[in-house]
N, C-alpha and C positions, 0 to 999 in steps of 0.2 A: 413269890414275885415281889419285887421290890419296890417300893413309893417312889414316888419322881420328887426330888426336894424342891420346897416350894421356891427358896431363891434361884434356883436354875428355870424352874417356871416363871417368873418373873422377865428374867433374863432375855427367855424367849417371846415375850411378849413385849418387853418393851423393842426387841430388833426387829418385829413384824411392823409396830407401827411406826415406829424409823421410817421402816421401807415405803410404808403407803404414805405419810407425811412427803420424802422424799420424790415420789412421784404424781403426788396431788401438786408438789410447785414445778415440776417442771411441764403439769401440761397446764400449768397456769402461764407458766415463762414462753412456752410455747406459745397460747390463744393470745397472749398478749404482744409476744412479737409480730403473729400474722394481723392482729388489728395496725398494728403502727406501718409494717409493710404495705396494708390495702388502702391507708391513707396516702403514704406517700404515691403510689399508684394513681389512685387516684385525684391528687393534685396534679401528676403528670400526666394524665390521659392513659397509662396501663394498664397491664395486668400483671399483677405477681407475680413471679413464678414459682413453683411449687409443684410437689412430686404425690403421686396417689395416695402417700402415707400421711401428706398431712405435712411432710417437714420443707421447711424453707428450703431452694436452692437459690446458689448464687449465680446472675446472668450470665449467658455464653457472653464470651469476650466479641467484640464488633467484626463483621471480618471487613477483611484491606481490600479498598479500590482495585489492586492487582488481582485478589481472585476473584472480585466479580466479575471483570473483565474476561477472565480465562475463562470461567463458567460458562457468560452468553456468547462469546465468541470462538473460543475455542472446537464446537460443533460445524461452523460451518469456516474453518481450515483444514486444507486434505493434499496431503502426498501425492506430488504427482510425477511418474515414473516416466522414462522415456528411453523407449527400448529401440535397436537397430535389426533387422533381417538380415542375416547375415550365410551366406551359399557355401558350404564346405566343400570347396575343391573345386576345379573350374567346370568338371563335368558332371557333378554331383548333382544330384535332385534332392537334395537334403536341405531344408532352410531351417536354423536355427535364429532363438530369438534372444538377444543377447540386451543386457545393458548397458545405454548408451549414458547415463544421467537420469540425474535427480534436483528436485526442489520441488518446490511449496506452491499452492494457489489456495483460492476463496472463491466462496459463492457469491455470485454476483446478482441472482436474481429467482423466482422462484419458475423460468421456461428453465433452467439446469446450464447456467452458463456459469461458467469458470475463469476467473483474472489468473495469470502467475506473467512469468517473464518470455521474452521472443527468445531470450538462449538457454532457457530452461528444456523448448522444446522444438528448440534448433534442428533438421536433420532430423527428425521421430519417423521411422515406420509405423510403429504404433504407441498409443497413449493411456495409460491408466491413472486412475485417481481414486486415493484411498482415503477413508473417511476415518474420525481418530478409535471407532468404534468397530474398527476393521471391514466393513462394507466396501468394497471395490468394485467400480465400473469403468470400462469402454469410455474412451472419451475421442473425439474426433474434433478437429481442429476447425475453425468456423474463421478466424484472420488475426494478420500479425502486422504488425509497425513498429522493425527493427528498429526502427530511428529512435521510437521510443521505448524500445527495450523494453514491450506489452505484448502478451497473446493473450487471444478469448476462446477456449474449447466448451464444448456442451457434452454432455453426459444426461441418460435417460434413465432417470432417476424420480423416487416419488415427492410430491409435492409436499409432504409434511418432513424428507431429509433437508427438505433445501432451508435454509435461513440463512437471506441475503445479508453482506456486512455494511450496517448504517454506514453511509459516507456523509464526510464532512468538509468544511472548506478550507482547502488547507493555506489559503491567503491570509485566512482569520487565525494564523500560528503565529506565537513568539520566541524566542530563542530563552531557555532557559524550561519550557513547559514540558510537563511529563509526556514520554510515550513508553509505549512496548510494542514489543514485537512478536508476533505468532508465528513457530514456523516448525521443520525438520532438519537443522544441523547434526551432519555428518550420519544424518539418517535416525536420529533420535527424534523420532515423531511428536508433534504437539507439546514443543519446549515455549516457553515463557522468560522472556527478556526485560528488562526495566530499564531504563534511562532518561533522556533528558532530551531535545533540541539542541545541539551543538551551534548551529549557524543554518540560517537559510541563503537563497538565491546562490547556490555552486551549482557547477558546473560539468558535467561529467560527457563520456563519449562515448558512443553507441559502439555496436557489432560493426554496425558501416559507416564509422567515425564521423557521423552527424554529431551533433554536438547536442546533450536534453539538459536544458536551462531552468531555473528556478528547484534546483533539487533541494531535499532537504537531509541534512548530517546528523546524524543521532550518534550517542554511545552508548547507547542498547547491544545488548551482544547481539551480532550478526557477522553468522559464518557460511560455509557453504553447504547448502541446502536449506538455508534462509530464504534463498531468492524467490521471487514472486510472491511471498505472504504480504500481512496487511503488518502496516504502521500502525499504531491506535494509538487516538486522544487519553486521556483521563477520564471521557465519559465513555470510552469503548467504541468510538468512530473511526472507519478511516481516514487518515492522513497522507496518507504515502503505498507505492508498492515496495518494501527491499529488494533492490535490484542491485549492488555493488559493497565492497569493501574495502578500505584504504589499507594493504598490508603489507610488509616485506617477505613473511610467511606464507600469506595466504590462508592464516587464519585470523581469528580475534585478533584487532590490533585498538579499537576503540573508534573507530572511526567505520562508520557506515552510512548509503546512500540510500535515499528511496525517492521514488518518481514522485513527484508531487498527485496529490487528489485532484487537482484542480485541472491537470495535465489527461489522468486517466478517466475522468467522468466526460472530457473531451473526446476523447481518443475510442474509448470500450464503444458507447453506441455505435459509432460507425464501422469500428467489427464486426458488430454485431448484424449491422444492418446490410453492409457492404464486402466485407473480408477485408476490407483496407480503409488508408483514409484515405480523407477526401483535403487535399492541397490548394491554398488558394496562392495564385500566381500570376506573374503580369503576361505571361504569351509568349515571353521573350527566351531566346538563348544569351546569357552571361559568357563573359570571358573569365579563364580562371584566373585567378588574383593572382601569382606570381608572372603570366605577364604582365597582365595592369602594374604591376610594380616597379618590370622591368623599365617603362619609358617612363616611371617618377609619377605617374595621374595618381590622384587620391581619389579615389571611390571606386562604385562598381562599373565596370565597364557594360554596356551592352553590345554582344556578338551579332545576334540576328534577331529580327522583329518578325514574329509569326504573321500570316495574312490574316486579314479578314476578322481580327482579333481589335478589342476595342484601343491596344496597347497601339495597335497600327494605324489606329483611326483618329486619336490622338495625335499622332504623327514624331511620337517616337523611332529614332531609326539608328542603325548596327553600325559596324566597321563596311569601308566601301575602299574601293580605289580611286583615286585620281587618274589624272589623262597618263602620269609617268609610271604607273603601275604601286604607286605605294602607299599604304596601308595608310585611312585616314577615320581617323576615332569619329562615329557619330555622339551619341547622348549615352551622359557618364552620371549615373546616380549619385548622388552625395546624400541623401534622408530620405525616408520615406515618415511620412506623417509625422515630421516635424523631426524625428531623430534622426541623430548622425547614423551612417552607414561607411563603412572602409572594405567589407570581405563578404564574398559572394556568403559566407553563413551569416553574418551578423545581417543580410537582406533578407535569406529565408526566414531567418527566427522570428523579426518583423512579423512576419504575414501565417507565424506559427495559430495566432490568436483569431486570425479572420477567416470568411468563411467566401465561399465563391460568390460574387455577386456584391462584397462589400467594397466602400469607395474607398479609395486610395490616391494619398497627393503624396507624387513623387518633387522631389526638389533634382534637376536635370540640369550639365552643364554642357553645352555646346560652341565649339570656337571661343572661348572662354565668355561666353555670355550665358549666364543663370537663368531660369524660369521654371512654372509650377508646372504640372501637369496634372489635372486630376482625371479620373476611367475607375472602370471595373473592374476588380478583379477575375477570373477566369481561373475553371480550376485543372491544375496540370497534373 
């Protein structure tokens, strides 16, 4: 057997302690980076982050506004179907259950009430709501106020699925301020939208061509089976329902509608409490504005003064006849609480914000002499 030459011994000896030199600085380079990290840390009030081995990592990156919002809100947005019964063949005892429509609604509270739109669930024999985790329930319809393009269904559900969506005021909006929108376009459940406030106070027209005022216009993508989800703030609140779209298509065009907050925290209660709203009104019958037009009057005309009503005790009064049989105007609205009025809607919209039993000063013209009238309103 042969001797091991001693310079190859050498050789191997000086590349061992290479190696342990070599790794004696780097757990020096190491202990001494995690000292200068737990400083820095500690000037900021942290903690370092670091992996079981001992080695430094570097922080997760911040996440964005948009997905915290989708995270806490995203749970209580749900699909909701609307289906038609439908008789195959006129002497058939066969009922099938077909699809009449779709969109979107939210939780509104933790008894299992449900916001989306009045034409979402237009005509529904029956109602489903599906949750983004695929849980689906029965929903039954509780009231709707076409006018404002809102319904409220309830579904019987456990109190830890429910998480109600913060609302906010959506008067306290500016034009130019982030939103998104939560919903199911074209049936792709629990999409995410980003844009902006376009412009507030438009105008748009209901199912029964009521007019819903103070809307708000985003360019958040909103398409169809957007409608009845929630608007959100920045901090993840409601702002708006999406109820409409501005498009030649009838898809994305950049322009979309939603009911204001301020409109539907008015309006849900009494859904809720009632199946309808509650309208506050002077007692009276209007005439419709293209006659009043026809004989040149500016304002609203009154038709007939209900009895017994404070609007009659007042001593407001209708169209009557003279001794020759022809048609003679009694008291013709020009304002109510100080605003001008010209169209039997711009008088309703007035009284969109009051409630029955609130005062009301009309400004009345008769035989062309002016005066105020003030009374209660009543609700119609």
């Amino acid at each position: 057997m042969q001797s091991r030459s001693p310079l190859l011994t050498l050789t191997l000896l000086a590349v061992v302690i290479l190696l342990l030199f070599q790794l004696h600085r780097e757990k020096h380079y190491r202990l001494e980076l995690a000292g200068i990290n737990a400083k820095m840390a500690a000037m900021q009030g942290t903690q370092p982050p670091s992996t079981s081995s001992g080695a430094v990592r570097a922080p997760a990156p911040p996440v964005s506004p948009a997905t915290e919002i989708y995270r806490h809100v995203s749970p209580s947005v749900v699909a909701v179907a609307n289906k038609a019964l439908v008789r195959r063949g006129f002497f058939s005892m066969q009922i099938y259950e077909i699809p009449q429509g779709s969109g979107t609604g939210f939780v509104w509270d933790k008894l299992g009430h449900i916001v989306s739109n009045y034409h979402v669930v237009h005509q529904a024999d029956t109602l489903t709501v599906t949750f983004p985790d695929g849980d689906q329930y029965d929903a039954q319809l509780v009231g709707v106020a076409p006018d404002y393009d809102l319904a409220v269904l309830k579904i019987d559900a456990p109190k830890e699925k429910l998480s109600p969506v913060e609302v906010s005021d959506s008067r306290q909006l500016s034009v130019g301020e982030n939103v998104f929108a939560i919903g199911n376009p074209f049936g792709l459940d629990t999409t995410l939208s980003a844009g902006i406030v376009s412009a507030l106070g438009r105008t748009i027209t209901s199912m029964t061509e009521r007019k819903i005022r103070d809307v708000i216009q985003t360019d958040a993508a909103i398409n169809p089976g957007n409608s009845g989800g929630p608007l959100l703030d920045s901090a993840g609140r409601l702002v708006g329902v999406n109820t409409a779209i501005l498009s030649p298509s009838g898809a994305y065009a950049g322009i979309g509608f939603a009911v204001p907050s301020a409109t539907v925290s008015r309006v849900v209660p009494q859904l809720i409490e009632k199946g309808h709203v509650t309208r506050a009104g002077l007692g009276v019958e209007l005439l419709p504005d293209h006659i009043t037009e026809r004989t040149g009057i500016r304002g609203v005309a009154i038709y007939a003064v209900e009895g017994n009503t404070p609007a009659a005790k007042a001593g407001l009064e209708g169209l009557s006849l003279n001794r020759r049989g022809a048609v003679v105007f009694g008291d013709i609205v020009t304002a109510v609480n100080g605003h001008p009025v010209s169209t039997v809607e711009e008088m309703r919209t007035m009284f969109d914000s009051c409630k029955p039993g609130d005062l009301a000063e009309l400004t009345v013209v008769r035989n062309r002499q002016t005066r105020q009238v003030k009374f209660r309103l009543v609700e119609e």
